[in-house]
C-alpha positions, -999 to 999 in steps of 0.1 A, spaced: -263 -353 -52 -239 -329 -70 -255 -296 -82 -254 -305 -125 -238 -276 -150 -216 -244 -137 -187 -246 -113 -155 -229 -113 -125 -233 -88 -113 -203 -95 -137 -182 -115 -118 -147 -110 -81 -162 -121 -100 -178 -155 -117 -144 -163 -86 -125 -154 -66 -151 -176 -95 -148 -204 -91 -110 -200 -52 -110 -204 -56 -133 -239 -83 -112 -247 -63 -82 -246 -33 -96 -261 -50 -108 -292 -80 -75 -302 -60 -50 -279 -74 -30 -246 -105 -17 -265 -109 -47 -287 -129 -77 -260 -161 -74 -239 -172 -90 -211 -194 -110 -230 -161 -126 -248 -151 -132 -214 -175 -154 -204 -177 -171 -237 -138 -177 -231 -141 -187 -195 -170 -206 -202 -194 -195 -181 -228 -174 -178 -219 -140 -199 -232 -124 -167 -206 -139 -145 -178 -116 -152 -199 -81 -150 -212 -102 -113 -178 -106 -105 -159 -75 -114 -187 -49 -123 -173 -39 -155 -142 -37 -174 -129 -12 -153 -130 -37 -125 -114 -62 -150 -85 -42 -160 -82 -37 -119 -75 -73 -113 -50 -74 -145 -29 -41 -128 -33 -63 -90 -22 -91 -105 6 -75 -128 20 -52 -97 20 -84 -74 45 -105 -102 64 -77 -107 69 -74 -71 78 -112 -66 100 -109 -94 117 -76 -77 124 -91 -40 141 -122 -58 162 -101 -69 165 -85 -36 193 -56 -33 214 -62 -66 205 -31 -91 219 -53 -121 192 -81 -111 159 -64 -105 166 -39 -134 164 -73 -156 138 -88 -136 116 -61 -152 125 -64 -185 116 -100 -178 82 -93 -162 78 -73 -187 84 -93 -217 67 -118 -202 36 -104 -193 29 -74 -220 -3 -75 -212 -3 -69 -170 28 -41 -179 6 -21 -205 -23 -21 -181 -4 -11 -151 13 20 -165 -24 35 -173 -38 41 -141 -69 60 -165 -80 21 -171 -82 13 -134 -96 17 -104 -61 34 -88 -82 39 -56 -85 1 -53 -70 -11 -20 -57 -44 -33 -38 -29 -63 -27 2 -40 -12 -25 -16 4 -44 -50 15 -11 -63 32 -5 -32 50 -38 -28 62 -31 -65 78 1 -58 92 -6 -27 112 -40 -41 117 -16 -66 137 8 -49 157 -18 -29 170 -26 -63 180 4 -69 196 12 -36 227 -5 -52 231 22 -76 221 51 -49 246 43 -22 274 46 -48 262 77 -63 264 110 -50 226 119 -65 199 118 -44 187 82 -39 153 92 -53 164 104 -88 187 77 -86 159 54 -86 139 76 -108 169 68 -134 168 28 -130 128 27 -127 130 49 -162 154 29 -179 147 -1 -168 109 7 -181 120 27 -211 140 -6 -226 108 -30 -219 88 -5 -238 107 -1 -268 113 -37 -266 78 -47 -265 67 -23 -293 94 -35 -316 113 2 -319 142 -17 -312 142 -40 -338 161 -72 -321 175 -99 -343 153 -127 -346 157 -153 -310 175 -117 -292 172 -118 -256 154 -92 -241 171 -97 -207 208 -101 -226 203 -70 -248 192 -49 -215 222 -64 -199 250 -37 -208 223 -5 -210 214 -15 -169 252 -11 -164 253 19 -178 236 30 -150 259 17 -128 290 27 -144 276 65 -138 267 58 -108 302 51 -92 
């Protein structure tokens, strides 16, 4: 007979996904682990059983958010022009995973599985920029410093509303012709 009450396919994806609404709604200092459960419905000592603390919470979130951004990087695959908007897009997309990500202070940065995301990230990362760096006659590291920073630069002040889009703007269209400025300096 079937054990009655608590069961969870996938227990760490709902408190992750609890974690990212969280977040997005009271900020990074504004949820507990208690809200967690209470979202995820389950025990409220199933998330601190799972992940330790919030520490180990905002861990998953970075994994999770370097692991996207890394899918959405190798579809892109080689074209500068494409990953640069892929990460607008992730970003845009998923405010949450990109605010988390850039603070390694919230994180366990020593974790193997994010190390291993991280990684992934910034090497699909710099394959997108390689476009740019073999017609450029900078070194191919400042070359991708330049696209990682605009590239990130844009999300940000996207994200935080310093740019102050028309209401229904594109992120990915108004990045468009600032990407290619990259481009057109680098020929």
């Amino acid at each position: 007979m079937p054990k009655s009450g608590y069961h969870h396919g996938d227990l760490r994806r709902t408190i992750v996904a609890a974690a990212v609404a969280a977040i997005d709604e009271s900020g990074l200092d504004g949820w507990s682990l208690r809200e967690l459960a209470r979202r995820a419905g389950v025990s409220h000592a199933a998330p601190a059983h799972h992940f330790g603390d919030k520490t180990g919470v905002l861990t998953a979130i970075a994994t999770d958010g370097f692991t996207l951004l890394a899918d959405a990087l190798e579809a892109a695959e080689s074209d500068f022009l494409a990953a640069g908007l892929s990460y607008v897009d992730f970003a845009v997309n998923h405010p949450v995973h990109f605010a988390v990500m850039f603070q390694p202070s919230l994180y366990h940065a020593d974790d193997e599985a994010l190390q291993q995301a991280e990684t992934r990230a910034g090497d699909a990362l710099r394959k997108g920029a390689g476009a740019a760096a073999a017609t450029s006659n900078d070194a191919p590291e400042h070359t991708t410093l330049a696209a990682w920073s605009i590239a990130h630069g844009f999300a940000n002040l996207w994200i935080s509303g310093a740019l102050r889009p028309a209401p229904g703007a594109d992120a990915v269209d108004a990045a468009r012709p600032v990407l290619r400025m990259l481009l057109k300096r680098s020929s």
